[in-house]
C-alpha positions in Angstrom: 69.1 74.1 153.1 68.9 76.2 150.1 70.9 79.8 149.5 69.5 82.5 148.1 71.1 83.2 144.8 72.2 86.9 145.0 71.2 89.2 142.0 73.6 90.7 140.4 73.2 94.0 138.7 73.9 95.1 135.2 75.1 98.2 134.7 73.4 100.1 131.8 75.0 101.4 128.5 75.4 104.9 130.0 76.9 103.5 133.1 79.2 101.4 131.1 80.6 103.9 129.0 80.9 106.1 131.9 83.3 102.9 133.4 85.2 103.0 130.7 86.0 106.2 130.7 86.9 106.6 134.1 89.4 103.9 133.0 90.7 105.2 130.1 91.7 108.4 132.6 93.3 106.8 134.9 95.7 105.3 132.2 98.7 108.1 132.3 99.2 110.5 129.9 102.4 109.4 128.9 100.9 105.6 128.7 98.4 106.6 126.1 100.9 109.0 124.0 103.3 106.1 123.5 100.7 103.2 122.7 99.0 105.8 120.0 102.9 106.4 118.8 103.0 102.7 118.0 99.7 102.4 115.9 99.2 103.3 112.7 97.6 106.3 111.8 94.4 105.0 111.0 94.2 103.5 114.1 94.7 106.6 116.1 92.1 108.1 114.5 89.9 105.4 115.6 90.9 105.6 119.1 90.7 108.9 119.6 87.0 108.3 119.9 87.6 106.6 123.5 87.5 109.7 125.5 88.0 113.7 125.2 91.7 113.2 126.5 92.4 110.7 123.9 90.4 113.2 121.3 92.6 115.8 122.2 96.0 114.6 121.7 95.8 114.7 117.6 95.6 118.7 118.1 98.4 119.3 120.5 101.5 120.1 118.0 103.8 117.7 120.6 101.9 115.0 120.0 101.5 115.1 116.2 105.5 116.2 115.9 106.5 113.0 117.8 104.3 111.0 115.6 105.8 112.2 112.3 109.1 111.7 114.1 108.3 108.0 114.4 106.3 107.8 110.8 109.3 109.0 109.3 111.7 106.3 109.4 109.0 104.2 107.9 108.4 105.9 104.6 105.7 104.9 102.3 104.6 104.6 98.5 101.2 106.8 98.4 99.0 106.2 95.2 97.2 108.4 94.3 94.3 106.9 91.6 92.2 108.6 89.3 88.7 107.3 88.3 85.5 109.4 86.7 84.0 109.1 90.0 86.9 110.2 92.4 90.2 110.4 93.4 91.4 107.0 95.7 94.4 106.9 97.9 96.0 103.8 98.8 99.4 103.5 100.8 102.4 100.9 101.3 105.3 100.2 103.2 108.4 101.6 101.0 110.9 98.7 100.5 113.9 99.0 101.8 116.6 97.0 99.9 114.6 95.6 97.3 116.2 93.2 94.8 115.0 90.4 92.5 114.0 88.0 95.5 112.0 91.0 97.1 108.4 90.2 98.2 105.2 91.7 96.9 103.9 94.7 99.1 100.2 95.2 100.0 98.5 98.4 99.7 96.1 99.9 102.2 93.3 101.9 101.2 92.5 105.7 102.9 90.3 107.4 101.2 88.0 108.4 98.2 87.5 112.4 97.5 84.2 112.8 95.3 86.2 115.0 92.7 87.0 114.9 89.7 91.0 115.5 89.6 92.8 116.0 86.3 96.7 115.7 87.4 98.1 117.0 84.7 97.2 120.9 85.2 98.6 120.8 88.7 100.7 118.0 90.2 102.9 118.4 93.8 104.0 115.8 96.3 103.1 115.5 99.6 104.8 117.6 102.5 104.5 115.7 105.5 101.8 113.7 104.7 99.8 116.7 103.4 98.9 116.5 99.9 97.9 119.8 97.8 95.1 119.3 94.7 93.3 120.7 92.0 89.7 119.6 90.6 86.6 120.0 89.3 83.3 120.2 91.4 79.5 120.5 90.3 77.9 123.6 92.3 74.3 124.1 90.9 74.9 122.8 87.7 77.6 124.8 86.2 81.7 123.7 87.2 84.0 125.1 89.6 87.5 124.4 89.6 88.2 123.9 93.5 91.3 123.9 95.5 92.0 121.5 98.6 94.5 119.8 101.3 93.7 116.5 102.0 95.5 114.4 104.7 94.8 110.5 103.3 95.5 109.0 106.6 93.0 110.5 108.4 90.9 110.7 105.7 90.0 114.8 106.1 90.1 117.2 103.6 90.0 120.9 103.6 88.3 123.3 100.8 90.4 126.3 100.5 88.7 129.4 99.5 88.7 131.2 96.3 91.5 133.4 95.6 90.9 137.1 95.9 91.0 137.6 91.7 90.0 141.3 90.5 90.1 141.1 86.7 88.1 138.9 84.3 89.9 135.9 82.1 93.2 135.7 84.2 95.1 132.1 84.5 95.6 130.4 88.1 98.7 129.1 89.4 98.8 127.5 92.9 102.0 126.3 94.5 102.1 124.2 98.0 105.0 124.8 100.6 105.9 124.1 104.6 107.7 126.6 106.6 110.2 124.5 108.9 110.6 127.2 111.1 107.1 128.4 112.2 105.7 124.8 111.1 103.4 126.2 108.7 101.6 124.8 105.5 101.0 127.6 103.3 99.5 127.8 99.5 101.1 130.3 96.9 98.6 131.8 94.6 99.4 133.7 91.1 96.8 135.2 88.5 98.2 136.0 85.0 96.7 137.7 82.4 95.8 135.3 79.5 96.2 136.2 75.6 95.8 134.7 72.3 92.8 132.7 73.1 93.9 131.4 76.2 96.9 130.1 74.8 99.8 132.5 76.9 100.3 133.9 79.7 101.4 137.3 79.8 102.5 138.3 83.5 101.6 137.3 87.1 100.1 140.4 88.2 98.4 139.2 91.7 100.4 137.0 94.2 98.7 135.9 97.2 99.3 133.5 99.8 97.5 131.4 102.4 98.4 129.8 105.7 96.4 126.7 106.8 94.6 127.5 109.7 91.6 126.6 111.4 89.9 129.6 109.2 92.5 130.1 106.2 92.1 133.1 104.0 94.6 134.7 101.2 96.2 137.9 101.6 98.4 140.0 99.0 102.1 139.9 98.8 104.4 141.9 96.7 106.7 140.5 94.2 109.9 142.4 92.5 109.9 140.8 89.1 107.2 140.3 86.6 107.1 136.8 85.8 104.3 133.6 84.9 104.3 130.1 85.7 105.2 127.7 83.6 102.9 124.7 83.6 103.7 121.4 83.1 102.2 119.1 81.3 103.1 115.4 82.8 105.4 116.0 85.7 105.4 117.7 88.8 104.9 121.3 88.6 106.3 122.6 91.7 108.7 121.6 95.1 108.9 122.5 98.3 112.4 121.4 99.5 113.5 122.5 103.0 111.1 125.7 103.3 112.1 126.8 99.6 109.2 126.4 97.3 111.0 126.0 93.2 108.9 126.3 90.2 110.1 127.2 86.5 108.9 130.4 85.3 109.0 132.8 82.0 110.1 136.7 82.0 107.2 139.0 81.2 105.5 139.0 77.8 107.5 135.9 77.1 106.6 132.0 76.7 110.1 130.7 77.0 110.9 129.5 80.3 114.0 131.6 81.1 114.4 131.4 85.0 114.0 129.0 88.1 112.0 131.0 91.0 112.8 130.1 94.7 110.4 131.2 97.1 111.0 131.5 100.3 108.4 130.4 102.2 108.5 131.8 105.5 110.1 135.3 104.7 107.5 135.0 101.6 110.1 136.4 99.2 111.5 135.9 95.4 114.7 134.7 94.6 115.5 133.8 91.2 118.0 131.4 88.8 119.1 131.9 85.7 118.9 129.0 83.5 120.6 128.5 79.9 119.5 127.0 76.8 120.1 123.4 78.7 118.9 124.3 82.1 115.4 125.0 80.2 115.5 122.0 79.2 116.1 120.0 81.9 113.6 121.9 84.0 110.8 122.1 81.4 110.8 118.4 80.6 112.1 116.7 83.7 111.3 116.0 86.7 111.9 118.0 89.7 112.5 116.0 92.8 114.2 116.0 96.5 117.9 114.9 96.3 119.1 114.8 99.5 117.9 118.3 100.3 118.5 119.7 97.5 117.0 120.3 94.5 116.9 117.9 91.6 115.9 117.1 87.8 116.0 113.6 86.3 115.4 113.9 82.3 115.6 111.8 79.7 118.5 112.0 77.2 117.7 111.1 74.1 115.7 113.5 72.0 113.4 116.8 73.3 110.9 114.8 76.3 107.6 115.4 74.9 104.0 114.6 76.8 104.6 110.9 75.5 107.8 110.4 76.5 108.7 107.7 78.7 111.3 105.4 80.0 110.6 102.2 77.9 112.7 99.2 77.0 114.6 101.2 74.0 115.6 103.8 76.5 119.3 103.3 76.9 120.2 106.7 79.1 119.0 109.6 81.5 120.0 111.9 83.3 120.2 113.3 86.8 121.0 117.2 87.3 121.5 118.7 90.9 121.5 122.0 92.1 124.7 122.4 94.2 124.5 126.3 95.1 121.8 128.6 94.4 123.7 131.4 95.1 126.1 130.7 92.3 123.7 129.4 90.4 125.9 125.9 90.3 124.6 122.5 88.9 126.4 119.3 88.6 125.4 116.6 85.7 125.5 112.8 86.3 124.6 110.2 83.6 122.9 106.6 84.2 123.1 104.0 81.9 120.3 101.1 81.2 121.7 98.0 80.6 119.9 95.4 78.4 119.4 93.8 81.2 117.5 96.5 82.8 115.6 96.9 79.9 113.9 93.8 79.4 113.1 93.7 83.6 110.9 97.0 82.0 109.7 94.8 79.2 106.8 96.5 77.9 106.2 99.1 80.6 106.2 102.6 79.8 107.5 104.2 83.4 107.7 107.7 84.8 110.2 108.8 87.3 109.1 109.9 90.7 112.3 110.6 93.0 115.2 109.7 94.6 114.9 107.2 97.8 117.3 108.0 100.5 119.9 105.1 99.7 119.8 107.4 96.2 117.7 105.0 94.4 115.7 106.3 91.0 112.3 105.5 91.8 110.2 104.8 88.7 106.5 104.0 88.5 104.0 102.8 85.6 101.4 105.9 85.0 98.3 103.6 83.9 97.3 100.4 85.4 96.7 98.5 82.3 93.1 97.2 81.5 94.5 93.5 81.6 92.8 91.7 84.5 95.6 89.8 84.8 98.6 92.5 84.9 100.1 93.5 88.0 101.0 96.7 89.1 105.0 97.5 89.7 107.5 100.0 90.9 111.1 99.9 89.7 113.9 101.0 91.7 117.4 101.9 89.8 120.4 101.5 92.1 122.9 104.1 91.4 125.6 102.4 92.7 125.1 98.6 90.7 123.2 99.8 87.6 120.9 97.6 88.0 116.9 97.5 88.2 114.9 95.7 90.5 110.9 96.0 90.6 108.7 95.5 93.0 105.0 94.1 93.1 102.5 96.0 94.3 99.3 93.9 95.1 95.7 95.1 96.0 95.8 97.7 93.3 92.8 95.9 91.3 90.7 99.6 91.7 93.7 100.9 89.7 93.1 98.8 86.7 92.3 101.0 83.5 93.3 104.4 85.1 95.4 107.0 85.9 98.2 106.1 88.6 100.6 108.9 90.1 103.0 107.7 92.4 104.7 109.2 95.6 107.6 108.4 97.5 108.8 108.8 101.4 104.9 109.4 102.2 104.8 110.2 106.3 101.9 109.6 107.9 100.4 112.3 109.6 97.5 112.7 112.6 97.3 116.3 112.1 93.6 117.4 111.8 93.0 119.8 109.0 89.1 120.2 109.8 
């Protein structure tokens, strides 16, 4: 006797997707917050395409807080690569402990922004995985000089608007900053007035600042002492270091850098250090970085740093100044020595320095990726406590080769939409 094979119905696409996300729903809040906690951040990015709930998480500030939480004790290297047709992130775990028996790191790449970036006007690290530039776009033929936050693991940037700028021929400063208090990214704009040919800056007369919102726009503060930025031409021209945003900064009519400004970025006041004939310097030709919460500068000792000055094999010395207390204006001095050792593990390298690890290791990086197929890329890490260097291979940095590199440490990842 023969059965009657029953026929069994396919559910359609519409009904499908409709299964799944009656499934997805029924998975507990709680359940789906800590497997997206244990991905990486590309990942949740992906997966918040499953449903609306899933969607929504990225913009609740719990969420994104308890990711960064997490992110942060796994610290990155962000590179940051400069090509005629772009600017490409790529990412890596930070090694923790290298030494000489360390193994190569692999990068992973985020994301390509179609402008053209030129590093040395305006260079700042990123602030929780936020990362503040400068560049040129095309708009109808003629070039605009555009500002943006981009957040490289998500892959989202955001196009600021102009600045509200009243007077013809004035000089632009922008300065990027996090308030830890109200949790607020926020961009300090300054116009000067520009004279002899373009060649000084006489006075910041317009300070404005911007909060990143959904719909950002600048509005006008009021600051008690004439001043300009100072630009740098190689390193990092501004820091924001526990809601205090430091740049260096001349008096009016004046184009010696005579002062260290500390802006306060929730209050959105001045505050201002004095610096001597050393302190200018340090500040002008070193590099400002984190120490440990507070505010550093590693320089070079031999000779006045000039735009080609590097840490090479003949280097033999630098420097690393700290400021202990801004209030009485109080800085201590400590000295590092480079072995010969050290200097032939940089061989023929010519390295800048890009911060201070938490174990207080000096951080150094190449600036170009030479044009040899063949050469790899490196970072160099200078233990404090042994003197000694140890460098670390970086591999899948081939779309590096021939350009511009800059270097960040103790990049976070961060889910937080900006768009």
């Amino acid at each position: 006797m023969k059965t009657k094979r029953r026929k069994t119905r396919r559910p359609n696409a519409s009904e499908g997707s409709e299964s799944r996300r009656e499934s997805s729903e029924q998975i507990p809040v709680d359940v789906i917050i800590e497997i997206l906690l244990r991905l990486p951040g590309k990942s949740v990015a992906k997966f918040c395409c499953v449903s609306k709930l899933w969607a929504s998480l990225p913009r609740r500030s719990y969420f994104t807080e308890l990711f960064l939480t997490r992110s942060s004790s796994r610290p990155q290297l962000l590179f940051a690569c400069q090509k005629h047709n772009g600017l490409f992130f790529f990412s890596s775990p930070q090694p923790q402990n290298p030494d000489k028996n360390s193994s190569p790191v692999a990068v992973t790449s985020h994301m390509k922004i179609p402008f053209n970036f030129n590093f040395s006007k305006e260079r700042f690290p990123p602030i929780r995985g936020l990362l503040f530039l400068r560049g040129d776009q095309s708009v109808e033929g003629r070039r605009i000089t555009v500002s943006l936050i981009c957040n490289p693991t998500t892959g989202q940037f955001l196009t600021l608007p102009l600045p509200k700028v009243t007077r013809i021929g004035v000089c632009v400063r922008n300065y990027f900053g996090y308030d830890p208090i109200q949790k607020q990214y926020k961009v300090l704009c300054m116009t000067s007035t520009v004279t002899g040919g373009g060649r000084h800056s006489v006075v910041s007369e317009e300070h404005q600042v911007l909060t990143l919102t959904r719909e950002p726009s600048w509005r006008m503060i009021k600051c008690g002492i004439p001043h300009h930025p100072y630009r740098h031409q190689i390193n990092i021209n501004g820091i924001c270091i526990s809601g205090v945003l430091y740049y260096t900064a001349a008096t009016y009519r004046s184009s010696v850098v005579s002062m260290l400004v500390c802006f306060d970025v929730r209050s959105e006041t001045f505050g201002f250090i004095h610096l001597n004939e050393t302190l200018v310097g340090v500040v002008c030709s070193g590099t400002l970085i984190n120490y440990n919460g507070k505010l550093g500068a590693l320089v070079l000792t031999e000779g006045p740093n000039s735009i080609k000055a590097s840490v090479c094999k003949t280097t033999s010395s630098f420097k690393l100044w700290i400021l202990q207390d801004a209030v009485k204006e109080e800085w201590s001095e400590h000295t590092y020595f480079l072995s010969p050792s050290c200097r032939d593990i940089i061989g023929d390298s010519h390295l800048r320095f890009v911060g201070v690890t938490r174990r207080n290791e000096i951080v150094l990086s190449q600036l170009y990726h030479t044009w040899n197929q063949n050469a790899p890329f490196y970072i160099y890490y200078y233990d404090t406590e042994t003197k000694r260097v140890v460098r670390v291979r970086i591999q899948g940095m081939e779309a590096s080769i021939g350009n511009k590199v800059c270097t960040f440490i103790d990049h976070v990842e961060n889910v937080f939409e900006i768009v």
